[in-house]
N, CA and C of each residue as an Amber inpcrd file, in Angstrom:
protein
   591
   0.8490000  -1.1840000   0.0000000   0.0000000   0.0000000   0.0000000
   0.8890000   1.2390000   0.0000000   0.6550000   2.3410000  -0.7920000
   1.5740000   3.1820000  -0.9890000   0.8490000   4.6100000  -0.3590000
   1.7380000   5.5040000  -0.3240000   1.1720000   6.9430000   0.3260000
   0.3190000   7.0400000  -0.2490000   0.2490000   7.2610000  -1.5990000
  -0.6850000   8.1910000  -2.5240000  -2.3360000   7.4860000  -2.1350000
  -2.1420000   5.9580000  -1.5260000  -3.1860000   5.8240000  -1.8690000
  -4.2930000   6.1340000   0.0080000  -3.1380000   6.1030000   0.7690000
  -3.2670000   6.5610000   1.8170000  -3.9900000   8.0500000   2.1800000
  -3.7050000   9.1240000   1.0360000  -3.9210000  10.2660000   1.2760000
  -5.4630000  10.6900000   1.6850000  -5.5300000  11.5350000   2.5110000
  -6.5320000  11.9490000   2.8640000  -8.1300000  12.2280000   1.8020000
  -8.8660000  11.6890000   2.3630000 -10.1010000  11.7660000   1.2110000
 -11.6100000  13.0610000   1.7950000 -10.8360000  13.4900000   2.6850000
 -12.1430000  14.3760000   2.8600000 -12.1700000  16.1240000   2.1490000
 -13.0660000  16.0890000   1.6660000 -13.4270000  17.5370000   0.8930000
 -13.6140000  18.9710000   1.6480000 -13.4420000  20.1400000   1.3770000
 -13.8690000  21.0460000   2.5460000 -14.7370000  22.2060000   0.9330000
 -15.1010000  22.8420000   1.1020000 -16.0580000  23.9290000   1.0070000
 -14.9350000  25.1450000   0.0130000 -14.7090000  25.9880000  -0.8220000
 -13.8680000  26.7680000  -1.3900000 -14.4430000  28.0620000  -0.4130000
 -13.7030000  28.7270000  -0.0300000 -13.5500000  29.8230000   0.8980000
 -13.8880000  31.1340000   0.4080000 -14.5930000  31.5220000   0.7070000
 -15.1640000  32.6500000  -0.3810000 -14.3900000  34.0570000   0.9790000
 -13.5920000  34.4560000   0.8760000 -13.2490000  35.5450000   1.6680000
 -14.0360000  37.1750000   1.7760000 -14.3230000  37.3070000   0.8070000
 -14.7690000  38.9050000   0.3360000 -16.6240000  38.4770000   0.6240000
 -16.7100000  37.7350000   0.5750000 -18.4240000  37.2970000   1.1610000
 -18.0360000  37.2820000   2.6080000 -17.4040000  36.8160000   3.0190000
 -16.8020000  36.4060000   4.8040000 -16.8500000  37.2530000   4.8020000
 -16.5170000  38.5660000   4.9680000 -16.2270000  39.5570000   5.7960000
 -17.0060000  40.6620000   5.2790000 -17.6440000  40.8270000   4.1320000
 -19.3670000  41.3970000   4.4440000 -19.8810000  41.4590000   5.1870000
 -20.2550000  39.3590000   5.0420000 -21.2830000  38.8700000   6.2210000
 -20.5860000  39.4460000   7.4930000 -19.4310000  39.2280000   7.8170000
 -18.6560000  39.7620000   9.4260000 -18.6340000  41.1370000   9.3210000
 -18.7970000  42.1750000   8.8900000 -19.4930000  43.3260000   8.3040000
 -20.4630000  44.0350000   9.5010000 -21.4740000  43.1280000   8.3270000
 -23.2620000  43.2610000   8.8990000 -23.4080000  42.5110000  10.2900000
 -22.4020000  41.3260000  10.3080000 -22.7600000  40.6630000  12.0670000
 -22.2730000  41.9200000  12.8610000 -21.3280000  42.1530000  12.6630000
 -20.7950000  42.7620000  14.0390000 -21.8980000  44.6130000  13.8900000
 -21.7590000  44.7900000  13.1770000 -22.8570000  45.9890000  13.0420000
 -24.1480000  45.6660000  13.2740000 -25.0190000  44.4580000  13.3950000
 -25.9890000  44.3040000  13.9360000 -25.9800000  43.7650000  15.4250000
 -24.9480000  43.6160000  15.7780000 -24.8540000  43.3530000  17.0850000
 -24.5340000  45.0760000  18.0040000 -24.5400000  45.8990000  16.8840000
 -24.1770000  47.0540000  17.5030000 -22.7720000  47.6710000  17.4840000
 -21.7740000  47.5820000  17.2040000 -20.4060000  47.8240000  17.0310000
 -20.4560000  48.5720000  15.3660000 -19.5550000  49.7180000  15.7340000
 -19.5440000  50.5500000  14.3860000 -18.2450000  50.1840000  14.2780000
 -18.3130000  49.5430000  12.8240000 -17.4340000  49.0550000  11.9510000
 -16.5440000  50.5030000  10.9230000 -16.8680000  51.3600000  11.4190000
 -16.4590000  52.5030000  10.3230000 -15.1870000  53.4870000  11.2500000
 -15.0860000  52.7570000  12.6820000 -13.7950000  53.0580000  13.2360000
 -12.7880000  53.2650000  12.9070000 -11.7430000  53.6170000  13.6380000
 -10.4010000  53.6690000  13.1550000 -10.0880000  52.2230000  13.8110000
 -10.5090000  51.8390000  15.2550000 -10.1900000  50.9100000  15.8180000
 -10.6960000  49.8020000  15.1720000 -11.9390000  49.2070000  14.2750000
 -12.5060000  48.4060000  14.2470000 -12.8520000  48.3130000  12.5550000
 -12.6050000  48.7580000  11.8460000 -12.5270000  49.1660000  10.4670000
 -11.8700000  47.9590000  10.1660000 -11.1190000  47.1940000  10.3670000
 -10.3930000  46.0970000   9.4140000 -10.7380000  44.8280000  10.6780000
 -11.4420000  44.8800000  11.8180000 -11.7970000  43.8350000  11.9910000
 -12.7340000  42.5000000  11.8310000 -13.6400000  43.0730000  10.7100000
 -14.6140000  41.8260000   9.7130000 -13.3420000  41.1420000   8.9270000
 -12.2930000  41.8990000   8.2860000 -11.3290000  40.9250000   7.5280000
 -10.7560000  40.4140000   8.4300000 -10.0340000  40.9300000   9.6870000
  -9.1940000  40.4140000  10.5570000  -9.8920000  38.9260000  11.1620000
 -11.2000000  39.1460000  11.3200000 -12.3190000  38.2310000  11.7780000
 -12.2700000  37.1050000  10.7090000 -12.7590000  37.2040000   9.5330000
 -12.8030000  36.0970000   8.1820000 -11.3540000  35.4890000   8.3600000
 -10.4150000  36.1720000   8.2540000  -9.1080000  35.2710000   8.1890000
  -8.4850000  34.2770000   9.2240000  -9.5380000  34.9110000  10.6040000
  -9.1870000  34.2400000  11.6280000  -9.5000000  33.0790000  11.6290000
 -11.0100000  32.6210000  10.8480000 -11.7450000  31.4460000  11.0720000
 -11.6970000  31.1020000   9.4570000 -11.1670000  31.3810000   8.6900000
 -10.4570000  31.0370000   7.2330000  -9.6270000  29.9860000   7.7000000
  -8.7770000  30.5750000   8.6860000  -7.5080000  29.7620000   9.1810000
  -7.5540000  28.4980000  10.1520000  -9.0120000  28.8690000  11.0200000
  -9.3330000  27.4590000  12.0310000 -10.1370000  25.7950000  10.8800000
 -10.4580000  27.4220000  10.0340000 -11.3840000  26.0610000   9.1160000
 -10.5130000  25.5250000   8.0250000  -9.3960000  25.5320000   8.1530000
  -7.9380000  25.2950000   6.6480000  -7.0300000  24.0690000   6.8270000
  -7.4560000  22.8730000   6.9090000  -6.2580000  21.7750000   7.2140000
  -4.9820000  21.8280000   6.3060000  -4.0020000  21.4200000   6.7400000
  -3.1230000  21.2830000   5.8510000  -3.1590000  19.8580000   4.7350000
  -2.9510000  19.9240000   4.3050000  -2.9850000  19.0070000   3.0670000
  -1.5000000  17.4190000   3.9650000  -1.7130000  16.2670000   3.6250000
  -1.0200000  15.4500000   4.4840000  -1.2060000  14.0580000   3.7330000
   0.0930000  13.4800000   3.4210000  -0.3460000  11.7770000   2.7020000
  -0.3210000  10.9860000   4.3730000  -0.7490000  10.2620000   4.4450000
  -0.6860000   9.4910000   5.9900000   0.7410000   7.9330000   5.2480000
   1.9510000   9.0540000   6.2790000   2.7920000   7.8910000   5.8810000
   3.2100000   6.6220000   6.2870000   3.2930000   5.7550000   6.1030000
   3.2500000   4.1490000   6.8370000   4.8010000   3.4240000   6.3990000
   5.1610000   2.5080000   6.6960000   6.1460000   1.6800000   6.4560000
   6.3180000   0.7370000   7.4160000   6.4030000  -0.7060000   6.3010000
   6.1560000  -1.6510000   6.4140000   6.8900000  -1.8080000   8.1180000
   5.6730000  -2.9370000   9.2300000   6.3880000  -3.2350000  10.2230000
   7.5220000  -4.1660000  10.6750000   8.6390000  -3.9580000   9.7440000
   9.4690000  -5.1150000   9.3990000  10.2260000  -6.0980000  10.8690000
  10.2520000  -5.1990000  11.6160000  10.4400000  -5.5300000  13.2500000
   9.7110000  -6.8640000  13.7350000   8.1890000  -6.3180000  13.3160000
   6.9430000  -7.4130000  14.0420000   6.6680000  -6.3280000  15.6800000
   6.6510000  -5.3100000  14.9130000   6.6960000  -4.1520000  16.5400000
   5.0360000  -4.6770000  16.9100000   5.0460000  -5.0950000  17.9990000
   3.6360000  -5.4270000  18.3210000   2.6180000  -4.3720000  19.7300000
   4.0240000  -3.6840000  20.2420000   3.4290000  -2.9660000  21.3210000
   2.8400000  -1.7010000  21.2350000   1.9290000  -0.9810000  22.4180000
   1.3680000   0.1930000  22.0770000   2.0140000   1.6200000  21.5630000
   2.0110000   2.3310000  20.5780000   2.6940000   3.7310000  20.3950000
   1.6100000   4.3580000  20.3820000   1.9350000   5.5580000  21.4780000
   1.0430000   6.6360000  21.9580000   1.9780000   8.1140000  21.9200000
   1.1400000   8.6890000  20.7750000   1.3140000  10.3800000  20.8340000
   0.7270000  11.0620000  21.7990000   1.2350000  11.7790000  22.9530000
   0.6310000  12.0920000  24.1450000   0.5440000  13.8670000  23.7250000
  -0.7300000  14.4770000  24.2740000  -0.4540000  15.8240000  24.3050000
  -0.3290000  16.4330000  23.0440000  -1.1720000  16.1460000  22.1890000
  -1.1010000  16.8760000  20.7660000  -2.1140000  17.9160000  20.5750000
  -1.6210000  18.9800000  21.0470000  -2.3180000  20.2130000  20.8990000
  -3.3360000  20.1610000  20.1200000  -4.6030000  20.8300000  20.1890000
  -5.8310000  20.3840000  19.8690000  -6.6690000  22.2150000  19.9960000
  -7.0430000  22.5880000  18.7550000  -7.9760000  23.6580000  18.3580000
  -9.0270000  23.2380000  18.1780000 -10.2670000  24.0380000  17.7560000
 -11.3240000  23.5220000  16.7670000 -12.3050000  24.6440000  17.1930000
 -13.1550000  24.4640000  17.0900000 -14.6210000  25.2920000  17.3130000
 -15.7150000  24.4250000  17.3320000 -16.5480000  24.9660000  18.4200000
 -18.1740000  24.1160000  18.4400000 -18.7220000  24.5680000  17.7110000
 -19.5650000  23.7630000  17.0460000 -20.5200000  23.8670000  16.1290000
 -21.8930000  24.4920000  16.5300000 -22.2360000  24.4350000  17.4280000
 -23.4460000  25.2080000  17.8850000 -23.1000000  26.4070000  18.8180000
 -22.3260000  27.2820000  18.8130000 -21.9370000  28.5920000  18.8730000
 -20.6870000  29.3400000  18.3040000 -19.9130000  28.4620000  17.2540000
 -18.7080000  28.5890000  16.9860000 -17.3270000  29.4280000  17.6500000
 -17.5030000  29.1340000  18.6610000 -16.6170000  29.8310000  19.5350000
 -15.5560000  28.2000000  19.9960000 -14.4980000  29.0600000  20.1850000
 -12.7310000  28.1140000  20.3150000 -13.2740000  26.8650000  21.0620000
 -12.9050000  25.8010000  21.1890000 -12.2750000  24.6350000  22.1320000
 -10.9310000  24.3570000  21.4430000 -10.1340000  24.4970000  23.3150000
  -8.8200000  24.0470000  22.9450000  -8.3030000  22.8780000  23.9760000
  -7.7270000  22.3220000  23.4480000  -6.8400000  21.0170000  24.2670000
  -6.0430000  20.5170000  24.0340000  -6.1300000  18.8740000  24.6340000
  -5.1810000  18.3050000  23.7990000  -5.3110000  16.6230000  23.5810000
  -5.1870000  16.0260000  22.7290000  -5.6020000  14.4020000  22.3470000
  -4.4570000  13.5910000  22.3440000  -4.5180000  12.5830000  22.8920000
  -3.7150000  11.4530000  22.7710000  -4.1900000  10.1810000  22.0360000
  -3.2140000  10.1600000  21.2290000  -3.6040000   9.5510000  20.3820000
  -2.6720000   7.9870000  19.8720000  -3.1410000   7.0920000  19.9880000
  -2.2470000   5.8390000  20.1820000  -3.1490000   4.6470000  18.9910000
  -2.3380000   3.4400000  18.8440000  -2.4970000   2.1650000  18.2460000
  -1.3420000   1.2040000  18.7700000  -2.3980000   0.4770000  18.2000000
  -1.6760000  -0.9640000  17.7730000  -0.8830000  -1.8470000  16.9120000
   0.2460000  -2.0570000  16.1590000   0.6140000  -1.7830000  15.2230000
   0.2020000  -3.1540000  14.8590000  -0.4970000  -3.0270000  13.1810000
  -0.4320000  -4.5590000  12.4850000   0.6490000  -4.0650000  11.3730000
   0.2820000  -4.4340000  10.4580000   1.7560000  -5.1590000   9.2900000
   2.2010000  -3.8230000   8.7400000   1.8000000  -2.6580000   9.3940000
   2.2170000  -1.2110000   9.0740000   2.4710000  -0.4460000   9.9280000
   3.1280000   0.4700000  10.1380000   3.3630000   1.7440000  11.3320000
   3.4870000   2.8970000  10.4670000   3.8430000   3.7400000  11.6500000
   3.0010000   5.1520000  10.7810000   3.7730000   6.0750000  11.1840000
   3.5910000   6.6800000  10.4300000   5.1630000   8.2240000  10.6150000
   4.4900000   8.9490000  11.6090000   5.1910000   9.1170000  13.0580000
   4.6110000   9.7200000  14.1760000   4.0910000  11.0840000  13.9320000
   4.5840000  11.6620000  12.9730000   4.0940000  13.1930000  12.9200000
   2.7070000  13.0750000  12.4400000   1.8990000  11.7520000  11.9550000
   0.9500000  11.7920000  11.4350000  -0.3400000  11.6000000  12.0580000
  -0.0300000  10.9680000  13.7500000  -1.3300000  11.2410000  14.5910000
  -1.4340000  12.9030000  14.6650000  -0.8200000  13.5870000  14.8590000
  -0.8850000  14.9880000  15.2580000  -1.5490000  15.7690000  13.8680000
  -1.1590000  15.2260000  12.7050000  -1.9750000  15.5720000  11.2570000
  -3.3000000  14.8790000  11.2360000  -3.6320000  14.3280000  11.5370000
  -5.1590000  13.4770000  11.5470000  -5.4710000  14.8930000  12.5940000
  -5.3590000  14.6270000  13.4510000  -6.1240000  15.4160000  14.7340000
  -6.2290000  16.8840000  14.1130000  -5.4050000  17.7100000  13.9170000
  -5.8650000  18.7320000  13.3800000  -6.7240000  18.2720000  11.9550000
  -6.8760000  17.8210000  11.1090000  -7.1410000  17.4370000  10.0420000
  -8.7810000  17.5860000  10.4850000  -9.3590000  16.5670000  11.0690000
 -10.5490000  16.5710000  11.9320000 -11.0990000  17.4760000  12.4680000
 -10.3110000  18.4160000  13.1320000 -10.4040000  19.5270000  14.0020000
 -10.6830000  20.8180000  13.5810000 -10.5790000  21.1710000  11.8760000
 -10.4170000  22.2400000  11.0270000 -11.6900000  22.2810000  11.0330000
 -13.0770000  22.0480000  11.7520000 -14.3520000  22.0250000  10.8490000
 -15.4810000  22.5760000  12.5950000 -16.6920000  22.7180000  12.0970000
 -17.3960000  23.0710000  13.7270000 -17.2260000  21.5620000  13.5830000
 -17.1770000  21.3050000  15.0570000 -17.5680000  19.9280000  16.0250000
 -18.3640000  19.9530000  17.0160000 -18.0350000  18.9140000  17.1760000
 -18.5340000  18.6500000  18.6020000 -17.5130000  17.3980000  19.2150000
 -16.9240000  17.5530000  20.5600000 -15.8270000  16.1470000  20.8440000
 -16.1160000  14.9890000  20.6830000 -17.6940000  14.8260000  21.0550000
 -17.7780000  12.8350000  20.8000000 -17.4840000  12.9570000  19.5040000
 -18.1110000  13.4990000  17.8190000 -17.8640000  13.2210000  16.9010000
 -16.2070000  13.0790000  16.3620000 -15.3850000  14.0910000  17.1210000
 -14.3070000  14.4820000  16.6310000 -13.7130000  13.0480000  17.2690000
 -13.5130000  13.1860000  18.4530000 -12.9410000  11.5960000  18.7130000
 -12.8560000  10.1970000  18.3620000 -14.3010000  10.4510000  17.7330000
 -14.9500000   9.1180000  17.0510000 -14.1570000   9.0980000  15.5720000
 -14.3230000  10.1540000  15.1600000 -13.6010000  10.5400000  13.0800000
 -11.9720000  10.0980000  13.2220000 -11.2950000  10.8180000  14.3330000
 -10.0260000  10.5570000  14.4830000  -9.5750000   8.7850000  14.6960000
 -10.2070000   8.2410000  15.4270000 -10.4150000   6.7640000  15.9630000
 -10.9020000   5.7700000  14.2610000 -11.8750000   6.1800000  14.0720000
 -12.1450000   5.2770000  12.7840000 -11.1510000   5.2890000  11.8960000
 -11.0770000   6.6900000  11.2400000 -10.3870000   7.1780000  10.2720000
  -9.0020000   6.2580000   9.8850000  -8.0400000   6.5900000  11.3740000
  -7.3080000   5.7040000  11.4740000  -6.8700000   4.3390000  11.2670000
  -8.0860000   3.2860000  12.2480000  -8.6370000   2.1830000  11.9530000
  -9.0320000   1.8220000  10.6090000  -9.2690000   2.3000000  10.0630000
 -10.0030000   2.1340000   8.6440000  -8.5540000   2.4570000   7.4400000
  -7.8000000   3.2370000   7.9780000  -6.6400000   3.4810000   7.0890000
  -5.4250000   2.7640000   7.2750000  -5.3220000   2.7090000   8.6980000
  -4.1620000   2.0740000   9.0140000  -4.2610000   0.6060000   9.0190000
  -5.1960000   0.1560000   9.1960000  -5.6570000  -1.6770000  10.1410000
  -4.8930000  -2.0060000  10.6490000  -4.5990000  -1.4830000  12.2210000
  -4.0130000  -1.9120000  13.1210000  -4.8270000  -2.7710000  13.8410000
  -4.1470000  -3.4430000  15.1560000  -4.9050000  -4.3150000  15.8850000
  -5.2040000  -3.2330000  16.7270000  -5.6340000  -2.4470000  16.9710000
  -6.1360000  -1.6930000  17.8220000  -6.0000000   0.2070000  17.7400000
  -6.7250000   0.4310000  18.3970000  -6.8650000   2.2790000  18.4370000
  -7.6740000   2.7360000  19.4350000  -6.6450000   3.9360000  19.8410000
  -7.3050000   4.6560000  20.9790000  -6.8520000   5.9030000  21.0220000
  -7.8580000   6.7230000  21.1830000  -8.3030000   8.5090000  20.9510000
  -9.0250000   8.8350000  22.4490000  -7.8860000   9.6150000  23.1550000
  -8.6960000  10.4770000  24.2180000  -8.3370000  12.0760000  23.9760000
  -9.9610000  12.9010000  24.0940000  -9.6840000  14.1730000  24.3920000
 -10.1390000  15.0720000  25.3250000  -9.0600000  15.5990000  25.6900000
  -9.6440000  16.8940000  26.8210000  -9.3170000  17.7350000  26.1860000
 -10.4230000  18.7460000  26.4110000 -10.6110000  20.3180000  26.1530000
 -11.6370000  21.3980000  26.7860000 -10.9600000  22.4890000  26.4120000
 -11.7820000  23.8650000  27.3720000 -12.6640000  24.4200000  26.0580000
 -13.9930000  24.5320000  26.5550000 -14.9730000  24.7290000  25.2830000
 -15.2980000  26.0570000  25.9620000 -15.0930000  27.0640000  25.2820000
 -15.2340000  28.3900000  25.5470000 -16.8810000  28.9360000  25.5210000
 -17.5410000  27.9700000  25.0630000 -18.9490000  28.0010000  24.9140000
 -19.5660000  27.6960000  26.3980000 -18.9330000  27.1470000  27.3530000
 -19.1920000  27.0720000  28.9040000 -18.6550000  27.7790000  29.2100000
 -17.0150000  28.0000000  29.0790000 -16.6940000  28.8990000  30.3490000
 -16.4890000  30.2460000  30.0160000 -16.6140000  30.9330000  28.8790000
 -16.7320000  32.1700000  28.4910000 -18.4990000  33.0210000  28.9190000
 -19.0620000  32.2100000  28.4430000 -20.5440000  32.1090000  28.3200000
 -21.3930000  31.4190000  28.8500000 -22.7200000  31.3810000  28.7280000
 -24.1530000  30.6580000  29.4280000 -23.4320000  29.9110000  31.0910000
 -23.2270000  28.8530000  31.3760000 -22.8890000  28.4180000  32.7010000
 -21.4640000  29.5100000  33.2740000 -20.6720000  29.8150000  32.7700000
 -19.0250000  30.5430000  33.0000000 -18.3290000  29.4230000  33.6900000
 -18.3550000  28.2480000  33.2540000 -17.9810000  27.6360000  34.3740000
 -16.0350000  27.3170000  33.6770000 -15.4750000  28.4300000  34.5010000
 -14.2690000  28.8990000  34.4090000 -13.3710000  27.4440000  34.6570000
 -12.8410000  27.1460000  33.8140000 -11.5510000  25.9700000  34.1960000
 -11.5630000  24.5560000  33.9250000 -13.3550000  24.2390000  33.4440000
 -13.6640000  23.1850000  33.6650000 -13.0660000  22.3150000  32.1380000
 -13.3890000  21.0500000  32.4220000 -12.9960000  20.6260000  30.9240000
 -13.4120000  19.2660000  30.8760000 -13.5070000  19.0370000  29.2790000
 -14.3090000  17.8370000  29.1350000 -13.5740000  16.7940000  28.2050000
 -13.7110000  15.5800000  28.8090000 -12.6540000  14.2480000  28.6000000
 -13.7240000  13.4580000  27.5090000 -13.3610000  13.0260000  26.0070000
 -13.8620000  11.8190000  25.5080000 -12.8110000  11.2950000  25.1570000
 -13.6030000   9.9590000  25.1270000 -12.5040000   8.7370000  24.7850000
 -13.0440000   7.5020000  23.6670000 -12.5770000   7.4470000  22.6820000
 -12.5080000   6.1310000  21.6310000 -11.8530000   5.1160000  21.5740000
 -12.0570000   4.1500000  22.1330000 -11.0830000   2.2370000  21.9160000
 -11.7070000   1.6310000  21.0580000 -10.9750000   1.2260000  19.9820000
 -11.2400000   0.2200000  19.0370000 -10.0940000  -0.8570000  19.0450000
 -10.9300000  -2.3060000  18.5230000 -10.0750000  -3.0600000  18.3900000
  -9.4660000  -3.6860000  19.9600000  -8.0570000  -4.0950000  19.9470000
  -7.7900000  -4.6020000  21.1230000  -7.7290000  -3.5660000  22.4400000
  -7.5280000  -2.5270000  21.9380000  -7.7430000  -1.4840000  22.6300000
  -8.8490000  -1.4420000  23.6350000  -9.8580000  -1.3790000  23.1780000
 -10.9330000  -1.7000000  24.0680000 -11.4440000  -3.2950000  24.4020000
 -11.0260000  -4.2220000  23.4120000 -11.4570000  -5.3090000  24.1070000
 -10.7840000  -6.6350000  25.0260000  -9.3250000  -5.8500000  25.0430000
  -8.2340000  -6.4330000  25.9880000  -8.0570000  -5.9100000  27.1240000
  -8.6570000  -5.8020000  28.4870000  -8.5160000  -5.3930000  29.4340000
  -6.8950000  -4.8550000  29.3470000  -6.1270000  -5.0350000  29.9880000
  -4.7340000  -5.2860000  30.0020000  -4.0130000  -4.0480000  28.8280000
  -4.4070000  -4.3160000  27.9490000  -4.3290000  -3.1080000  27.1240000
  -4.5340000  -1.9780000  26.9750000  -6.0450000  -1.9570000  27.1290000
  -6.9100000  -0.8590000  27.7730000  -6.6790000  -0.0690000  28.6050000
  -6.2610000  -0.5520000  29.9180000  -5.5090000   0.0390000  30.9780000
  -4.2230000   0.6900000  30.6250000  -3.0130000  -0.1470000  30.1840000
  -2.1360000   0.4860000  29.3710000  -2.2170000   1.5570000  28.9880000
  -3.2940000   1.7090000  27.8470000  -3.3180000   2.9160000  26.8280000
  -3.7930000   4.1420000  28.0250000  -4.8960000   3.6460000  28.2580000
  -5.6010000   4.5300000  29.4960000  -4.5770000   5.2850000  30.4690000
  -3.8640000   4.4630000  31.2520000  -2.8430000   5.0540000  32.3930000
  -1.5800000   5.6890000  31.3740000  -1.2720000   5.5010000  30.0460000
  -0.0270000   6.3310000  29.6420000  -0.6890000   7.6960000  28.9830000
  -2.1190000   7.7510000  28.2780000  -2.8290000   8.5710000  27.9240000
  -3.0330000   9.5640000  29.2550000  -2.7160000   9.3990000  30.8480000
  -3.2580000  10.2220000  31.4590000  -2.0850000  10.9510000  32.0730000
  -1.2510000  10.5880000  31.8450000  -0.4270000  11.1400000  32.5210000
   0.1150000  12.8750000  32.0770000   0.3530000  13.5460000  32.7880000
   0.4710000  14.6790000  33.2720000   0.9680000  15.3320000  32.4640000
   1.2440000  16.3350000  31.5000000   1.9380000  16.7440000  30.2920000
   3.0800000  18.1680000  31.1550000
């Protein structure tokens, strides 16, 4: 199986910029803010480019090579910085995902859990979905004997807003494969996924 055929298959939307920041225009002027400032005059573009840029994955082949070893034990990317935005108020969540497998007859160029995760992350979410996309995706590309996706993050949609509940943060978690159905493993992934960054 070769890169090319590995490469990422999901589509995104062509970015219309000069519509973005109309529309961010008329939002922020109907919310009341005069856009015709000296202070605030270039912040509808400053605004469009900001979320141009949350919504922009980088382009990535998912690279593999053959497991010529017979490496059979867990590799876990711990602490991979983690952006995105909720989808039902589009405001920031930030964190961070750990992200691990199992290796079958392939392994995978470490820089490439941290490219999945943003990859996923470029779009509104929500964490169960995002955890779940990152977890399959993988599974489905890589076929390892196993996969496991945990994320924590601060969703600014609580603690900025409606509850404020300042500090708090919210943990999901995805096991596939032996991952979840090997006790022993499970734990593994679990206790190296938690540890303290």
């Amino acid at each position: 199986m070769s890169d090319e055929d590995l490469d990422t298959d999901l589509e995104f939307e062509e970015i219309d910029l000069a519509g973005a920041e109309k529309a961010a225009n008329q939002f922020l002027t109907a919310l009341g803010m005069r856009t015709d400032t000296e202070a605030l005059s270039d912040t509808p573009g400053r605004m469009t480019r900001a979320y141009a840029e949350l919504f922009s994955p980088r382009p990535f082949h998912l690279t593999t090579f053959p497991n010529d070893e017979g490496y059979d034990q867990l590799v876990l990317a711990r602490s991979i910085t983690l952006r995105s935005v909720c989808e039902h108020h589009v405001l920031p969540l930030v964190g961070y995902a750990h992200v691990g497998y199992l290796p079958g007859a392939r392994i995978l160029g470490i820089s490439k859990l941290a490219r999945v995760v943003e990859h996923f992350a470029c779009r509104p979410q929500v964490q169960e979905r995002l955890t779940m996309q990152i977890a399959q995706w993988l599974q489905e590309q890589l076929q390892p004997k196993g996969v496991g996706v945990v994320i924590e993050a601060e969703h600014t949609c609580m603690t900025l807003r409606g509850v404020q509940s300042a500090g708090s943060s919210t943990v999901t978690s995805a096991l596939l494969g032996e991952i979840r159905d090997n006790g022993r493993t499970r734990s593994e992934f679990l206790s190296f996924a938690s540890i303290s960054r």
